[in-house]
C-alpha positions, 0 to 999 in steps of 0.5 A: 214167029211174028206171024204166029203172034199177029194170027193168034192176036187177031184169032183172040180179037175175033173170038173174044166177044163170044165169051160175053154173056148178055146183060140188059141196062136197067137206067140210061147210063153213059159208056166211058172209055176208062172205068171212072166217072171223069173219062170220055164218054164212048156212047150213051146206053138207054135204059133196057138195051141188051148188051154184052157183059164182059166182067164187072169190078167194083163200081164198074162194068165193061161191055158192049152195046152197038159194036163200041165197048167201054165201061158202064156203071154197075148199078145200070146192069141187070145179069141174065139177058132179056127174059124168055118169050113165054108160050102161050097156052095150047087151045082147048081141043075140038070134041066132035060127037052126035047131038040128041034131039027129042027123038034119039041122035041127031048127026048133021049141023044145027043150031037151036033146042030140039033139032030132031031129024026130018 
């Protein structure tokens, strides 16, 4: 039974930051160990570093940034993540057709008003 209990405890450690959604700081913050202003601070975050939200109560939230978790204040955390890459636009598609010159279709390369054929 132990080793049941020490397989599942170590299952949960691993799996448990795959349930964090991702976040995005919004100030330089400091990460503190308990969710007041008075305890050890862990790290500090800068300003628009992606980390992983667990939950948020109150005036608190607990994350991680760089494999070291702790509290962060909520007014520094933005929900949703960084914002999507956006696609740019497709190119305009190349038309090729016959150019007219002053005496009927001209098919070939040129440059110029007027190209006519020889």
């Amino acid at each position: 039974m132990p080793r049941l209990l020490l397989a599942a405890g170590l299952c949960l450690g691993v799996a448990g930051p795959c349930f964090a959604d991702p976040a995005i700081t919004t100030a330089w913050s400091d990460m503190r160990s308990a969710p007041s202003g008075r305890s050890r601070v862990v790290q500090s975050v800068p300003a628009n570093a992606q980390i992983d939200l667990q939950d948020c109560v109150g005036d608190w939230c607990r994350a991680s940034w760089r494999n070291l978790a702790g509290y962060i204040p909520s007014f520094a955390v933005a929900q949703g993540g960084p914002p999507l890459a956006v696609a740019p636009a497709p190119a305009p598609p190349v038309v090729v057709a016959p150019a007219w010159g002053w005496d009927g279709p001209y098919l070939g390369f040129g440059w110029g008003y007027g190209w006519r054929r020889w």
